[in-house]
C-alpha positions in Angstrom: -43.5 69.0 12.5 -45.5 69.3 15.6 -48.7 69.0 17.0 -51.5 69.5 15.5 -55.1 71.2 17.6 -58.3 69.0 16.6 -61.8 69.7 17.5 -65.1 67.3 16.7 -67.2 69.8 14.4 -70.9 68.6 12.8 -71.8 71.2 12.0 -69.1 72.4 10.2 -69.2 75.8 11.9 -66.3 78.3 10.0 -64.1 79.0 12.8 -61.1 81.4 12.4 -57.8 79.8 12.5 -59.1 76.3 11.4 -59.8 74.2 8.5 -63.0 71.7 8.1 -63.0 68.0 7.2 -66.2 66.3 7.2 -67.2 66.7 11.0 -63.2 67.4 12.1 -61.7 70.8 12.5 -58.1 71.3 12.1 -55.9 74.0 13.9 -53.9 75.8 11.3 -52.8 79.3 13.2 -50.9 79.9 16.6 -54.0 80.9 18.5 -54.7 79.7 22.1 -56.7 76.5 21.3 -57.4 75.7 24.9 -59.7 78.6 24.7 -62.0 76.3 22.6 -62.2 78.7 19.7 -65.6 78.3 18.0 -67.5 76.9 21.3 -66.1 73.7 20.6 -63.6 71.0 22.7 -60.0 71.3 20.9 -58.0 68.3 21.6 -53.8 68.4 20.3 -52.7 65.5 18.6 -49.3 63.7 19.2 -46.5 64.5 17.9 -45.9 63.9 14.2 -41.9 63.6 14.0 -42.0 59.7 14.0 -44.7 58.7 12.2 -48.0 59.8 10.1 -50.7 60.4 12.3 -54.8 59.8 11.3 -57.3 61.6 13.3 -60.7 60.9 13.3 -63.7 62.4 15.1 -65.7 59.7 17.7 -68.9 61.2 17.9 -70.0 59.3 21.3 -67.7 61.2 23.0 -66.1 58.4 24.6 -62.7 58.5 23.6 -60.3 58.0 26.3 -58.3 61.0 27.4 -56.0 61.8 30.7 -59.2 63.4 31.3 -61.3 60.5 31.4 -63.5 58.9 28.3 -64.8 62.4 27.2 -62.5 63.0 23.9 -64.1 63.7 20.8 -60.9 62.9 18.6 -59.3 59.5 18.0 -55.8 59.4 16.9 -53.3 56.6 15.5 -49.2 57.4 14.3 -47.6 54.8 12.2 -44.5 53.4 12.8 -42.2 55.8 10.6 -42.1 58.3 8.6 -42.8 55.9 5.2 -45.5 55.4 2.9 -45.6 51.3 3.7 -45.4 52.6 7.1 -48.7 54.9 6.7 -50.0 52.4 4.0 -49.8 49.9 6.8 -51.9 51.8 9.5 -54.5 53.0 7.1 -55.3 49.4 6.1 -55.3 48.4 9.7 -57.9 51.2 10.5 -59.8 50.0 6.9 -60.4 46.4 8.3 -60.9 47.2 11.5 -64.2 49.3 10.6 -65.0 46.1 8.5 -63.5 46.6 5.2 -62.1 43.7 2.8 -59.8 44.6 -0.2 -56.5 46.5 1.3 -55.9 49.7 -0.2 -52.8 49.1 -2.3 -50.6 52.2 -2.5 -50.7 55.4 0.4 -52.2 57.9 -2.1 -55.0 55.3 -2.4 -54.8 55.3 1.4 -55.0 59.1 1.8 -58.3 59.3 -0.7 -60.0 56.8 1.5 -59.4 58.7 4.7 -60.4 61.8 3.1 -63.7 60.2 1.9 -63.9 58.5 5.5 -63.9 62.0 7.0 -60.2 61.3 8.8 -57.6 63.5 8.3 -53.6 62.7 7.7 -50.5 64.2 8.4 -49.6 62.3 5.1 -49.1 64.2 2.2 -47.8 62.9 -1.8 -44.7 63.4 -2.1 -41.1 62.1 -2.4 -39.3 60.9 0.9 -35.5 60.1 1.9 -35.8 58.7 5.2 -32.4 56.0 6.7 -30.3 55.6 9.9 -27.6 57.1 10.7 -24.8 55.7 13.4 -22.7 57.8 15.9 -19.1 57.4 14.8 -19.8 55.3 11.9 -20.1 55.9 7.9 -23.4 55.7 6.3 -23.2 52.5 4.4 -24.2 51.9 0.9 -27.7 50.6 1.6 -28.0 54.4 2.6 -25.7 55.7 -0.2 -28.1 53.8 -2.8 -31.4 55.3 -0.8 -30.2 58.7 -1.4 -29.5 58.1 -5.3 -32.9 56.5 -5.4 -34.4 59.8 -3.5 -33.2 62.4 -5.5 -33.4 60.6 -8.7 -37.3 61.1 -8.2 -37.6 64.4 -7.7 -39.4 64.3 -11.1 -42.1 66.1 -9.9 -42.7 70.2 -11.6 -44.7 71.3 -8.5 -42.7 71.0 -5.2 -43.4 73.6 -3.0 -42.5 72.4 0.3 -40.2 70.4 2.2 -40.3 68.8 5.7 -37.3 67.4 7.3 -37.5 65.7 10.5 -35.6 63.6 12.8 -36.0 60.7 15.7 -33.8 63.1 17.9 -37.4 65.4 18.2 -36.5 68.0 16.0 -38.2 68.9 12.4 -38.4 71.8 10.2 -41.3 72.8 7.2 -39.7 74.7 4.8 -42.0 75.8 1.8 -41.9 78.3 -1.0 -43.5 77.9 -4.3 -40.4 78.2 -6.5 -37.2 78.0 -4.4 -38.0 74.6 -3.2 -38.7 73.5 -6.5 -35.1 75.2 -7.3 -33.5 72.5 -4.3 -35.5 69.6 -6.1 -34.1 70.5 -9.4 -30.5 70.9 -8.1 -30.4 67.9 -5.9 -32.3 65.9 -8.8 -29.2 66.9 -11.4 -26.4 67.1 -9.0 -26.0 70.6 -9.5 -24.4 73.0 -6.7 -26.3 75.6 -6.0 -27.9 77.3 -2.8 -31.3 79.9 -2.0 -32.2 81.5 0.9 -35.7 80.9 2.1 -36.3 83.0 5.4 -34.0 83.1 7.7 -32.3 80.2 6.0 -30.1 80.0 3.1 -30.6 75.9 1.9 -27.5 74.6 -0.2 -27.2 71.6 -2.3 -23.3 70.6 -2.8 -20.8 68.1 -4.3 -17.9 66.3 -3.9 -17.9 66.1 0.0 -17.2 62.6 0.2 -16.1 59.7 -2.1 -18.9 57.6 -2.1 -18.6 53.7 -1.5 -20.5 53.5 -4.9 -19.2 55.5 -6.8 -20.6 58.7 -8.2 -21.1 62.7 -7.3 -21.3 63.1 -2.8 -24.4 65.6 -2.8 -25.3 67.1 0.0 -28.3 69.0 1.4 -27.9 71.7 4.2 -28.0 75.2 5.4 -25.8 77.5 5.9 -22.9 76.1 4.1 -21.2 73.1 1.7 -19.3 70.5 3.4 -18.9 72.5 6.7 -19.6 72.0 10.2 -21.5 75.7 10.5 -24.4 74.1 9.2 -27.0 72.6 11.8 -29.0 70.8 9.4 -27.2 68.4 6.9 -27.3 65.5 5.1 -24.1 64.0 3.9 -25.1 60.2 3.1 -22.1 60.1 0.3 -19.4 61.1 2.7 -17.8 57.9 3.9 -17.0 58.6 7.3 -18.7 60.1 10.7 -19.9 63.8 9.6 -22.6 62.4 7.2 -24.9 65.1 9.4 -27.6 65.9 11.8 -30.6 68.2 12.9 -31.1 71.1 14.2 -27.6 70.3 15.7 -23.6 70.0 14.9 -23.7 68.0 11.9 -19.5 66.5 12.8 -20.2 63.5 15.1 -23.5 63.8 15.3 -25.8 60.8 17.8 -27.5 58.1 16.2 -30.4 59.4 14.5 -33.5 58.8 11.7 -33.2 61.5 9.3 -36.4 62.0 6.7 -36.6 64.3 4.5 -39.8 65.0 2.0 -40.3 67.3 -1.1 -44.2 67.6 -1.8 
């Protein structure tokens, strides 16, 4: 993940490269934003590798910037990269505009936003995300987080995962029926391995004995309990290699791995 060009839009002009919310546009292409595509004032967002962000247009025009108070977009990033996290920072944004009743669950959370005109970086979906310690094995909070993960990949319809990491590194992988492939194999414990791009994605087992119990499954590319790969998870593998991002995955620094399926 990364960021994310926003422009205030009223009028809801159709602009080429962007998507409409309400009076928000929303940068989907590589095009130079700063050329204020459309006749309008683009403004990037943070950086989404931490936390969820919610933009929201501020029609004054006030908005503090390193410009000065001239920005047309408001934004806010929870704390992580979890739904009580998200959950959380909608409900703060929900009282502060004067609402009562908390929203009680972040699907509830993205509908409001939607309806509120505000866009999210949130999507529905299923997420994995725990700490991982230089030099030390992943303990069996982690172990059971990882069981708990792929255990509900339930879903018939994944067609995209992100996976991201405190160390400023992500990846968005998405295919309508190879992801879906991953889900099922990681779901079932099943080795098994598809290439998506320049990518080949493997789900293996037995690379580790767990401090549970059970099948070590791992998720990573370019091969099964090996230190080629440069993005791997290995929570089930007892000892220092459980993984890393976009990096050696032996040894690698202390680091919040999350992974989604949506």
């Amino acid at each position: 993940m990364s960021t994310t060009p926003f422009a205030y839009n009223p009028g809801q002009t159709t602009i080429s490269g962007a998507t409409n919310l309400v009076d928000l546009s929303i940068g989907t292409s590589a095009q130079e934003y700063a050329a204020n595509p459309g006749g309008i004032t683009w403004w990037m967002g943070p950086e989404d590798t931490t936390g969820y962000l919610i933009a929201r247009p501020v029609s004054a025009g006030n908005q503090p910037t390193q410009l000065g108070a001239i920005g047309t977009v408001r934004f806010a990033r929870s704390t992580a990269l979890t739904d009580q996290s998200f959950l959380n920072l909608a409900n703060y944004i929900k009282r502060d505009l004067g609402g009562s009743a908390d929203l009680a669950t972040a699907a509830a959370a993205l509908t409001w936003l939607n309806t509120q005109g505000y866009w999210t970086s949130w999507t529905s979906g299923v997420t994995f995300s725990q700490a991982f310690i230089n030099a030390t094995a992943p303990t069996s909070t982690v172990e059971t987080a990882w069981n708990t993960f792929r255990a509900a990949l339930t879903g018939g319809t994944y067609t995209q995962f992100v996976w991201s990491s405190t160390n400023g590194s992500s990846i968005t992988v998405s295919d309508a029926t190879k992801v879906q492939t991953l889900a099922n194999n990681l779901r079932t414990a099943t080795a098994g391995n598809v290439t998506i791009g320049a990518n080949t994605w493997y789900v293996g087992i037995g690379c580790g004995i767990p401090k549970i119990g059970g099948v070590a499954v791992e998720f990573s590319n370019v091969g099964s309990c090996t230190a080629s790969s440069t993005y791997a998870l290995r929570p089930m593998i007892n000892n220092q290699n459980w993984g890393g991002t976009n990096q050696s995955t032996v040894n690698a620094p202390t680091q919040t791995i999350t992974l989604t399926f949506s």
